[in-house]
N, C-alpha and C positions, 0 to 999 in steps of 0.2 A: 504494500500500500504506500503511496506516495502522495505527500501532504503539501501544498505549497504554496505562498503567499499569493494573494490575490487581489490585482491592482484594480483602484478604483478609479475611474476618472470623471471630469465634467462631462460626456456623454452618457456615463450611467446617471451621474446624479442630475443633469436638469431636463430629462423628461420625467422626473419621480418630483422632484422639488421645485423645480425654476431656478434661476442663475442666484438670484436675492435670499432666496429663501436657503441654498446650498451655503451660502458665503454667512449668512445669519447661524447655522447650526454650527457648520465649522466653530466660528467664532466662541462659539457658546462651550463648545467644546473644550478648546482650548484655554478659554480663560477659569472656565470651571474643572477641569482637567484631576486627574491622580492626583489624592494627597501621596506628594512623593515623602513626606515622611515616614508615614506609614506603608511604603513598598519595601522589601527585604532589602536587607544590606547588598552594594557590590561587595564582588572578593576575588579574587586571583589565587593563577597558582602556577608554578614552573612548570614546562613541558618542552620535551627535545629542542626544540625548533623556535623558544623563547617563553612567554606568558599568555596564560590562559584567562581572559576576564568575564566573568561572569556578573552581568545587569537582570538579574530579574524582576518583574516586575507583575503588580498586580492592582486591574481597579475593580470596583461595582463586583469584587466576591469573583470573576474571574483573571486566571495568568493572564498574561500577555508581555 
């Protein structure tokens, strides 16, 4: 099974939303956004070929 990130662009969103209403949600999103305090720590760690950094993060109860 093969899982892969899936881009979205203004052809998907402004026949669902309109150009306004795209650029309103965005926004909304972003200023209301992850409390990043409350996302897990980064951390690192050696491996052959230099460091490993690990960002996890989590909003609204799921990863991402």
């Amino acid at each position: 099974m093969t899982i892969g990130a899936v881009a979205v662009g203004v052809e998907h969103l402004e026949p669902t939303l309109g150009h306004l209403a795209a650029v309103d949600a965005l926004e909304r999103a972003l200023r209301g956004g992850p409390d990043v305090e409350g996302c897990p720590a980064r951390a690192s760690g050696p491996v052959p070929a230099g460091e490993l950094l690990l960002m996890p993060a989590a909003a609204g109860g799921s990863p991402g």
